[in-house]
N, C-alpha and C positions, 0 to 999 in steps of 0.2 A: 572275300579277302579275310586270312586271318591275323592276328597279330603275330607271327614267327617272322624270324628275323629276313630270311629270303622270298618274303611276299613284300610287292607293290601296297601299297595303303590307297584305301579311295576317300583320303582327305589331302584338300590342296593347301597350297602353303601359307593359306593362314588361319590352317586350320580349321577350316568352315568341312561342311560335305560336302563332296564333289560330286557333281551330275552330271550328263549329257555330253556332249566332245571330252572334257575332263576325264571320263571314265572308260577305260578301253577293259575287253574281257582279257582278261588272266589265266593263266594257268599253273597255280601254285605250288608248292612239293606238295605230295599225296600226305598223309599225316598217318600213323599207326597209334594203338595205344600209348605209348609210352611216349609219347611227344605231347600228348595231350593234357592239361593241369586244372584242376579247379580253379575258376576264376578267368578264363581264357576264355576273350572276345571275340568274334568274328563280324563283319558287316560285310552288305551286299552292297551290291551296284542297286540304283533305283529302276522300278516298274510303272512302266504308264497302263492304268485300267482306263479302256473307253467304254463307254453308255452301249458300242454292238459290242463289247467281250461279254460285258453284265445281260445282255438281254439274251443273248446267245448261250452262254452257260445255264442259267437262269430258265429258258425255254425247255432245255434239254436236263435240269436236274435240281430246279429249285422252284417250279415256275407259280408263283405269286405276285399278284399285280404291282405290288411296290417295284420288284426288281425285272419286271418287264414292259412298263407302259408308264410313259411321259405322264399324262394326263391322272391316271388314276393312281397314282406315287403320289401327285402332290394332296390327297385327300389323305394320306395314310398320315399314318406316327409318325412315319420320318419324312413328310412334305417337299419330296422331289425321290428321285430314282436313286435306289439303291444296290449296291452288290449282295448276290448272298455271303452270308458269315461264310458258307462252305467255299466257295471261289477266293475268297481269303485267304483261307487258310491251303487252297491249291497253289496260291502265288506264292506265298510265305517259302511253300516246299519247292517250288521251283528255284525260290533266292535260295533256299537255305543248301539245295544239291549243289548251287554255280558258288558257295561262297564257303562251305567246310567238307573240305577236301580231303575224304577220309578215302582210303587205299581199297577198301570193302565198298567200299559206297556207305549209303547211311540205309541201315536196317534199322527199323523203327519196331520195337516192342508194348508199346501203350504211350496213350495219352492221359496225364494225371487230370490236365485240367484245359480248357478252352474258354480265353474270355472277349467278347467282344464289346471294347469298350466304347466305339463311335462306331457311324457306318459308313463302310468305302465307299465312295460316288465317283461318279465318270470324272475323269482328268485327273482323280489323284495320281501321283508318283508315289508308291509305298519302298520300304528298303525294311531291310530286317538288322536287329542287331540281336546275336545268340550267345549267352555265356551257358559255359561247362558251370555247372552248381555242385553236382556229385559225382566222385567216379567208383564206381564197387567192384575190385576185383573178385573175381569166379574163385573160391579155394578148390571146387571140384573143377574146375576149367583153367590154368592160367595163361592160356593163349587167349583170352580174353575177359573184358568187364561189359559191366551197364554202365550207363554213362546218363545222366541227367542234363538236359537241355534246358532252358529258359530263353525263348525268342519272343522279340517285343516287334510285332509290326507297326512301324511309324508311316505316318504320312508326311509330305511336303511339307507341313505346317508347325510339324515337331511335336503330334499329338499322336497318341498309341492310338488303335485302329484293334489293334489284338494282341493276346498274349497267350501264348502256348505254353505248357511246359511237357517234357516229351522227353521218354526212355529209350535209349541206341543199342545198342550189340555193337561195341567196338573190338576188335581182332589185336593183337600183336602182329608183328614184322615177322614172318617168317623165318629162321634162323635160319642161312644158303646154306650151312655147311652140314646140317642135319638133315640125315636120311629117315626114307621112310619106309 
């Protein structure tokens, strides 16, 4: 969901976030450059991580005993099961495709930085909240800019989990009436 004026919001009426039946998938205008402003927030619907997504992932691309086994998680640093940062930061981009709805898609050019600041466990509901911090238009390009990202992964609890910040290739709208 973003904040323009003909998208849905997934906050209910008193202003809390809204979860679960509350939140129905959307399909909001596409967005091009020039609709886009520094300082402009977007939020997602929430994500249920289960203990088989983490061991399952985890198995197949991160597989250390913390994030794969009950038993010897609770001997580690983080004394019980955890996700990897990388499965994280997979959901983060799965909220962040369903939640900024950009006309190109989201092409991604670098990541400045990746912070994991607690660690995901079975049963959180993560959601994402993403602001625009920079946008640089191309002088040699100006059907497009970069575009600076800042997305904070929260848990149910209202504690960050991760902090990304991330470089786009955003497009202009097409102009119908010009030929090519």
């Amino acid at each position: 969901m973003y904040n323009g004026t003909s998208a849905k919001d997934y906050f209910n009426h008193t202003g809390e976030y809204a979860s679960g039946s509350e939140v129905t998938d959307i399909i909001p205008d596409r967005l091009h450059l020039d609709a886009l402003k520094v300082g402009q927030v977007f939020h997602s619907h929430e994500y249920y991580v289960s203990a088989d997504e983490i061991r399952a992932f985890s198995s197949k691309y991160d597989p250390q005993p913390f994030h794969m086994d009950d038993e010897l998680a609770k001997d580690s640093i983080f004394n019980g099961l955890t996700a990897s940062g990388w499965l994280t930061v997979s959901i983060t981009m799965n909220l962040l495709v369903k939640s900024l709805p950009l006309a190109q898609g989201i092409i991604g050019t670098g990541v400045e930085k990746i912070n994991w600041h607690r660690p995901t466990r079975p049963g959180d509901r993560l959601r994402i909240s993403a602001t625009i911090t920079k946008i640089t238009r191309s002088p040699a390009r100006p059907d497009r800019a970069g575009v600076s990202i800042h997305i904070s992964t929260i848990g149910q609890d209202n504690k960050i989990r991760q902090e990304l910040v991330g470089n786009l290739l955003i497009l202009r709208e097409k102009d119908p009436s010009a030929t090519c």
